[in-house]
C-alpha positions as CSV (number, residue, x, y, z in Angstrom):
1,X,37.7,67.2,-66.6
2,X,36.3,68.8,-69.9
3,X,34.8,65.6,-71.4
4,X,32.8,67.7,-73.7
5,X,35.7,68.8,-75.3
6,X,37.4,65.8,-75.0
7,X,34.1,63.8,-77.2
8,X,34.5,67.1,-80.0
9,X,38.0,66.5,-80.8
10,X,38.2,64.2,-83.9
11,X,41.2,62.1,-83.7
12,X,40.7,58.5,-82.0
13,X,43.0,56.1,-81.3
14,X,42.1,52.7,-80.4
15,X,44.7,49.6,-78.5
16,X,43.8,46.7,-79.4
17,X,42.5,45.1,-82.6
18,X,39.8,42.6,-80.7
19,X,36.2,42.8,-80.6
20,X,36.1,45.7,-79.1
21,X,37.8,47.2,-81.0
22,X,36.8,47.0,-84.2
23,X,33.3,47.5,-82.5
24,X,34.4,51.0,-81.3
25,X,35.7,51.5,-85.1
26,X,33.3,50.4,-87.1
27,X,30.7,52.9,-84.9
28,X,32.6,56.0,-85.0
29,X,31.5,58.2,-88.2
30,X,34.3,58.6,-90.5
31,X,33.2,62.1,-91.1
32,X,33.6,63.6,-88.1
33,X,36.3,61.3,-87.0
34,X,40.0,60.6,-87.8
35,X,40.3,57.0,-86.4
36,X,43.8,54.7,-85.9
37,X,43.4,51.3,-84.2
38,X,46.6,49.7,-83.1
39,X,46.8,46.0,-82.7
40,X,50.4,44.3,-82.1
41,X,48.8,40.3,-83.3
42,X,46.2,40.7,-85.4
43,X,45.7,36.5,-85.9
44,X,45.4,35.9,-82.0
45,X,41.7,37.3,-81.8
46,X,40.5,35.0,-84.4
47,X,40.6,31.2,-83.2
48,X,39.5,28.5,-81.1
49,X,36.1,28.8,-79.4
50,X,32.0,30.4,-79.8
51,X,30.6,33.1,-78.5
52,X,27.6,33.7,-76.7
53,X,25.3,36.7,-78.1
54,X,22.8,37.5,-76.0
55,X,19.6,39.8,-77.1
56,X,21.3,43.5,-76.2
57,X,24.7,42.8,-78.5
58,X,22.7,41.5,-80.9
59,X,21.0,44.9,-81.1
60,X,24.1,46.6,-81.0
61,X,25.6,45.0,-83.5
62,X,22.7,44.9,-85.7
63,X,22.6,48.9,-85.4
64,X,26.3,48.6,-87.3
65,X,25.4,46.4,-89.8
66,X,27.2,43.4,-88.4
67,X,24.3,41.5,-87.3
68,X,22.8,40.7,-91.2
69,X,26.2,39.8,-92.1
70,X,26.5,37.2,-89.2
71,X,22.9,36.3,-90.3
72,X,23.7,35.6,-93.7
73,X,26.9,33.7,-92.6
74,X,25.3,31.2,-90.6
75,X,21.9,30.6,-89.2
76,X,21.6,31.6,-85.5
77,X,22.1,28.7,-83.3
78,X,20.1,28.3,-79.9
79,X,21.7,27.6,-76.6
80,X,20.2,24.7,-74.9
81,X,21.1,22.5,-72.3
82,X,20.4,21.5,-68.4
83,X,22.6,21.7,-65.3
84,X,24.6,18.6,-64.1
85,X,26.2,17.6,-61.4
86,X,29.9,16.6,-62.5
87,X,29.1,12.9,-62.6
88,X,26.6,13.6,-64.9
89,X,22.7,13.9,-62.3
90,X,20.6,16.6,-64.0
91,X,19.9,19.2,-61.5
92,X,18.3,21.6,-63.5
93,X,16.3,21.0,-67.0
94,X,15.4,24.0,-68.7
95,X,15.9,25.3,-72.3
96,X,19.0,27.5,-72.9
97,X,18.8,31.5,-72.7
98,X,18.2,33.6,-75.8
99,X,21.6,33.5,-77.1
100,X,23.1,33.1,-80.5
101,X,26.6,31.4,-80.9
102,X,28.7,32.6,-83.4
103,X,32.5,31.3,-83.6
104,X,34.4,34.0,-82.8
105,X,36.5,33.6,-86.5
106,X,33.2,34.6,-87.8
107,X,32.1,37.3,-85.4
108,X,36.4,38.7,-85.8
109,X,35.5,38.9,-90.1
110,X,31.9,40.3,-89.8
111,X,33.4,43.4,-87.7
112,X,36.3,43.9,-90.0
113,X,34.3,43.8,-92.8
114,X,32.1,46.5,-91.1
115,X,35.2,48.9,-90.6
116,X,35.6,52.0,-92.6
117,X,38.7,51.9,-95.3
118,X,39.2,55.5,-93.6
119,X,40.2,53.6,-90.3
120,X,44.2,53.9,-90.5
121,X,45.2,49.9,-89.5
122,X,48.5,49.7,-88.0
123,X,50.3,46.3,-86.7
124,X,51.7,47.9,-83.4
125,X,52.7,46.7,-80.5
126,X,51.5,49.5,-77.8
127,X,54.2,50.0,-74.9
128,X,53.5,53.5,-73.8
129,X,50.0,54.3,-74.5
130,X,50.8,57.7,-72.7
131,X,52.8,58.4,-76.0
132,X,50.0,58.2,-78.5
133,X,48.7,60.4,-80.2
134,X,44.7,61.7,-80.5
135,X,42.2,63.7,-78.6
136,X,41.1,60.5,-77.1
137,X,43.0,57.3,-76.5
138,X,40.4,54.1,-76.1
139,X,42.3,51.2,-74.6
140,X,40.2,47.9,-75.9
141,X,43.4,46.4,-75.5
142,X,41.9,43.3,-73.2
143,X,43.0,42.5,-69.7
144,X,46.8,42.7,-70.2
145,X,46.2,46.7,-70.6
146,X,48.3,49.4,-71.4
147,X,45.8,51.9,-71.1
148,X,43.9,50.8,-67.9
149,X,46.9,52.3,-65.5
150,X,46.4,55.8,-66.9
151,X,42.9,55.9,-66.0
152,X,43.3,54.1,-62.8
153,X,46.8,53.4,-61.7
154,X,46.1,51.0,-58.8
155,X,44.5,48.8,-61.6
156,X,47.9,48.3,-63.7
157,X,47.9,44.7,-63.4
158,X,45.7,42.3,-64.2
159,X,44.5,39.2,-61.4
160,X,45.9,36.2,-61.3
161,X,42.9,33.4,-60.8
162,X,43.5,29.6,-59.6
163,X,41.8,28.3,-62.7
164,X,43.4,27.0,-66.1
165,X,40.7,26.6,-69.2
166,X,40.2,24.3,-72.0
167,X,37.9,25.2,-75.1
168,X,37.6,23.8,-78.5
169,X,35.3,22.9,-81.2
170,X,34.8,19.0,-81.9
171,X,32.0,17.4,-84.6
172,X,29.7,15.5,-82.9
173,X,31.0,12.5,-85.1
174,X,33.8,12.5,-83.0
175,X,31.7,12.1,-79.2
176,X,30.2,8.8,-79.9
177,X,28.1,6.6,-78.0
178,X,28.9,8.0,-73.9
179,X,29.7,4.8,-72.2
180,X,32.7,4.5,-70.1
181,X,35.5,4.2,-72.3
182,X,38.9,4.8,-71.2
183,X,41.0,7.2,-72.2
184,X,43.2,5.6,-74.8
185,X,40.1,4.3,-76.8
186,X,38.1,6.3,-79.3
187,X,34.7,5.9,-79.9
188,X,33.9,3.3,-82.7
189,X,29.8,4.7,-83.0
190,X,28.5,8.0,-83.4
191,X,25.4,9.2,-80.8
192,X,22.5,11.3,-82.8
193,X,23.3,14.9,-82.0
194,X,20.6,15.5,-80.7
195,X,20.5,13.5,-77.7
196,X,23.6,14.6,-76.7
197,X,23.5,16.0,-73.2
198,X,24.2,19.8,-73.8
199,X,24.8,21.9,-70.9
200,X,27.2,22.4,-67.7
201,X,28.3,20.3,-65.1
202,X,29.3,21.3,-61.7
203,X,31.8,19.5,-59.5
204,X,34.5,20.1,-56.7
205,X,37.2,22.0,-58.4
206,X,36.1,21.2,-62.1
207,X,33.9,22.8,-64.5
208,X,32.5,21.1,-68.1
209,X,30.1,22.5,-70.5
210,X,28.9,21.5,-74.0
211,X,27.1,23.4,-76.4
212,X,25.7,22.9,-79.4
213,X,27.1,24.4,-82.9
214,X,25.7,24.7,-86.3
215,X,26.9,21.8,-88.4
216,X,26.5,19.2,-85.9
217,X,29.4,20.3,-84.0
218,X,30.1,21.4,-80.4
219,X,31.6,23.6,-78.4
220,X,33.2,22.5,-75.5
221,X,35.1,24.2,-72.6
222,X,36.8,22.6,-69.3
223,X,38.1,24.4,-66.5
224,X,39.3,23.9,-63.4
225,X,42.1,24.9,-60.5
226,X,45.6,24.1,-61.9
227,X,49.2,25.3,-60.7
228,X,50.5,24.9,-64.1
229,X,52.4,27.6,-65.6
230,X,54.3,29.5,-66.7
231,X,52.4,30.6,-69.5
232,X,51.9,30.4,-72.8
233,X,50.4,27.2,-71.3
234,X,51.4,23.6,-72.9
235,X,48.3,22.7,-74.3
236,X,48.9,18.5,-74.4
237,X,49.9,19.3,-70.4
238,X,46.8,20.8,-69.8
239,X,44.4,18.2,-71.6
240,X,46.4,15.4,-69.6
241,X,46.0,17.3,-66.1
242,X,42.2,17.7,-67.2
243,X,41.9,14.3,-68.2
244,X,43.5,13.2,-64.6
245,X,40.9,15.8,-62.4
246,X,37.4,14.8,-64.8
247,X,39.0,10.5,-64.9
248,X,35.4,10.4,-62.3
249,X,32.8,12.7,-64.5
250,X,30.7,11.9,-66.7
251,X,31.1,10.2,-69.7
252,X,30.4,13.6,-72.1
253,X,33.3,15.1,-70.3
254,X,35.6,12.6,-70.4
255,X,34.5,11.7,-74.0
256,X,35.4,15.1,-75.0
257,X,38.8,15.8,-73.2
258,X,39.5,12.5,-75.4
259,X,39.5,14.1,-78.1
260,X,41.1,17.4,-77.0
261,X,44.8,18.5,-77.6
262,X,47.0,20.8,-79.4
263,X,46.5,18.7,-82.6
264,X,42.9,18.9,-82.1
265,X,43.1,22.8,-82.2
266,X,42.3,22.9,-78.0
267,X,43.3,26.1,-76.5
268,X,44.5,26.2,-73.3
269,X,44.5,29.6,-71.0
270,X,45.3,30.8,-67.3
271,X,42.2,33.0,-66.3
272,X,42.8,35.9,-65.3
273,X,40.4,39.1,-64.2
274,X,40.9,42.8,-64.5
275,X,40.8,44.3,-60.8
276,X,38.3,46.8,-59.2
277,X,37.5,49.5,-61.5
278,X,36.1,52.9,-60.3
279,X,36.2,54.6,-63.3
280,X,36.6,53.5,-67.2
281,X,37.4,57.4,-68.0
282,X,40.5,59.6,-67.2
283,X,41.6,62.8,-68.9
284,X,42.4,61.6,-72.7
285,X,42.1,58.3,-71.5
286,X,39.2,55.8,-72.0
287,X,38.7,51.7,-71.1
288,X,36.5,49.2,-72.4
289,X,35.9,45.6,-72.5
290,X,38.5,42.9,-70.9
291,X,40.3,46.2,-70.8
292,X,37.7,47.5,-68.0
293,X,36.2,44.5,-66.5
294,X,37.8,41.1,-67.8
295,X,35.9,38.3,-65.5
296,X,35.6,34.7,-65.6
297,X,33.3,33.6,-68.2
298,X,30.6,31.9,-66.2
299,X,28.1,34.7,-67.3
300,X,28.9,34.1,-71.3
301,X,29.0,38.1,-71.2
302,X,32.1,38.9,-71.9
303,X,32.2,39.4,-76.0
304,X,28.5,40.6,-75.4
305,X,29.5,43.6,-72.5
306,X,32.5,44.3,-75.3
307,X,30.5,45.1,-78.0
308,X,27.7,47.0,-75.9
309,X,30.7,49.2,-74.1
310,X,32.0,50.1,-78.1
311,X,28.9,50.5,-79.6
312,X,27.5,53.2,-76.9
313,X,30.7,54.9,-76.7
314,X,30.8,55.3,-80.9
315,X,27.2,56.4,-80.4
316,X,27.7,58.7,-77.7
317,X,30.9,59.8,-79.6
318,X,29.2,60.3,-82.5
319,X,26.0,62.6,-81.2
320,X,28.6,64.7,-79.1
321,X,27.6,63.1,-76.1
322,X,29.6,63.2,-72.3
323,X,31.8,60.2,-71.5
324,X,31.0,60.8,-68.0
325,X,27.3,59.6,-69.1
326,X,28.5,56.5,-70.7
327,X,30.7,55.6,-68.0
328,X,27.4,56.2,-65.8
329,X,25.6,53.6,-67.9
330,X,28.3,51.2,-68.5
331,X,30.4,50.9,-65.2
332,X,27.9,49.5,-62.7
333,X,26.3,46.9,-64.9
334,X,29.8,45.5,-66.2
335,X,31.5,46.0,-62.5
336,X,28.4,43.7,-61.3
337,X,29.0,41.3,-64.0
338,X,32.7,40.9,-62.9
339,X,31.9,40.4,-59.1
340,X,28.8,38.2,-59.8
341,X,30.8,35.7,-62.9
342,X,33.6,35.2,-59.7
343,X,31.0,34.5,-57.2
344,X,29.2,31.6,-59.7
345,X,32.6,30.0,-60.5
346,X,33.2,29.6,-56.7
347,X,30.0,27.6,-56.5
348,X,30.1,25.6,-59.2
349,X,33.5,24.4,-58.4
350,X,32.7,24.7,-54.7
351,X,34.2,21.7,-52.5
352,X,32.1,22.4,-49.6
353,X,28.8,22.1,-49.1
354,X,28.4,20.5,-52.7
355,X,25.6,17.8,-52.0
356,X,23.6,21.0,-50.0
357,X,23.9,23.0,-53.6
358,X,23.2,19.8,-55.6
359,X,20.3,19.2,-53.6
360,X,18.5,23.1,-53.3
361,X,19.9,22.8,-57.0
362,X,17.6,20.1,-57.9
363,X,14.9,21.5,-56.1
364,X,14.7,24.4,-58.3
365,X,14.5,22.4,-61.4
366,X,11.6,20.0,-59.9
367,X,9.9,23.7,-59.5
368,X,10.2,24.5,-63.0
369,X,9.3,21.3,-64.3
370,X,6.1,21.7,-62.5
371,X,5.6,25.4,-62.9
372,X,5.9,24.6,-66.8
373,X,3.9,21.3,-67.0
374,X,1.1,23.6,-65.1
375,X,1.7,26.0,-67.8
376,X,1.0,23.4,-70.8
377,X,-1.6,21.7,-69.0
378,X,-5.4,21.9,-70.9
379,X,-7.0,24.7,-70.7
380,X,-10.1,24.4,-68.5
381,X,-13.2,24.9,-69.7
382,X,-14.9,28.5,-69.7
């Protein structure tokens, strides 16, 4: 395969109007490239839940201008919490990773904003992506891709996972003081924000976490094994079968699911993974994001691997670079990703052996405690 001719041709096309994307088409330099990108719902991408941006994607989409306009937007806001057991034991305290949330609304108008006017927008279904046209034909056209089979055709379908998921944003108004309440009551107080206990909570076949949001508001996402279906999933449906498996956790999940529903803006999705991938380039043919390595989103790196895989690929693009290269720097970290995001869903929602992880669990965070309380000790005299 000639991938040097295939980077010095200069029409693009992109699938899929997602992150990705508009990632991939806001790098590319409108001067040496013709670009199309082709996106059959252009509203889907835009609602329902935050995103996690850790320090590389930050980079990358500072180096395209997105970044300052996020920046300006809203003030970065710090991912902090602890690890819970589900009914509610901390098991591990420690301040959040170096993340900034940004709903994905705002993160979907920052990198649309950041798009050329010489990008050639089309609302298009994509049925036959053999039938485009272009030098080079980038499916970021998620884990449903119509791209993915002619760069690897054992990987036409997407996976199938056990596990249904609930997300939404809630004001912290609405949480109250976390007693016991049932169900059908609503909180008559409000708790100060900032004693709410952010973080996740593990339990056998249920997942809760709760993260903070500018605004004293939350983010909140619930997942666990459900045979519900078939999908689009009926969100009410969902939030009762939730409300049924967490009717035991603590009081912040069950506070929460309260509040969720479809009226409440909740969306609820099966998971689903892409399969193996071996390669992310074929011929014409090029993958990236959910498109190449859709996981489960106990790593928080999907949106963040998405923008990394566009913004090196415009890059590399751009200078003239090899594909093979990129798919030399890309595949193995984001394969890894995949595998390792399935393997920490399996233990957090792991029925067997739970009071063995809960306990080696704990242990960990009496380590750090200690290993940081040595750290801030006083200093001894010299």
């Amino acid at each position: 395969m000639d991938t040097r001719r295939e980077v010095m041709g200069r029409e693009v096309t992109i699938v899929g109007g997602g992150i990705a994307g508009l990632a991939l088409a806001a790098t590319l330099d409108p001067r040496r490239f013709d670009v199309s990108l082709l996106e059959g719902q252009p509203g889907r991408h835009a609602s329902g839940s935050a995103l996690g941006m850790w320090p590389a994607a930050r980079k990358a989409l500072r180096r395209i201008g997105v970044a300052e306009m996020l920046d300006d937007a809203a003030p970065p806001t710090p991912a902090v919490g602890s690890l819970y057991d589900s009914a509610g034991r901390e098991l591990v305290a420690a301040p959040g990773p170096d993340l900034q949330l940004v709903e994905r609304g705002r993160l979907m108008a920052a990198l649309r904003a950041a798009v050329p006017d010489s990008v050639a927008l089309e609302t298009r279904e994509v049925v036959d992506a053999a039938a485009l046209p272009g030098d080079l034909v980038v499916g970021a056209d998620g884990v449903r891709s119509r791209v993915r089979g002619l760069v690897a055709p054992h990987a036409v379908d997407r996976v199938e996972t056990p596990y249904v998921a609930l997300r939404g944003i809630v004001p912290a108004a609405r949480l109250g003081p976390l007693d016991t309440q049932p169900f059908d009551t609503m909180p008559s107080d409000t708790q100060p924000f900032d004693t709410l206990p952010f973080g996740e909570y593990w339990g056998p076949g249920r997942l809760f976490g709760l993260v903070p949001l500018a605004g004293e508001r939350c983010y909140w996402f619930a997942t666990h094994r459900s045979a519900l279906g078939p999908e689009p999933l009926d969100v009410d449906a969902v939030v009762a079968e939730a409300q049924a498996v967490f009717a035991d956790a603590a009081p912040i999940a069950r506070t929460t699911l309260q509040s969720a529903g479809s009226a409440a803006g909740t969306l609820a999705t099966r998971l689903w993974v892409a399969p193996p991938m071996r390669r992310y380039v074929h011929g014409r043919y090029v993958v990236m994001g959910d498109a190449a390595h859709a996981s489960l989103p106990n790593l928080g790196r999907g949106a963040c691997d998405a923008i990394l895989d566009a913004v090196t690929l415009g890059e590399t693009l751009n200078a003239g670079g090899s594909l093979l290269a990129w798919q030399a720097r890309r595949l193995p970290l984001t394969q890894g990703a995949r595998v390792l995001a399935g393997r920490v869903m399996a233990l957090a929602l792991a029925a067997r052996g739970q009071r063995a992880r809960d306990t080696a669990l704990a242990g960990v965070g009496r380590l750090a405690r200690l290993a940081a309380s040595t750290h801030q000790g006083p200093a001894t005299a010299r």
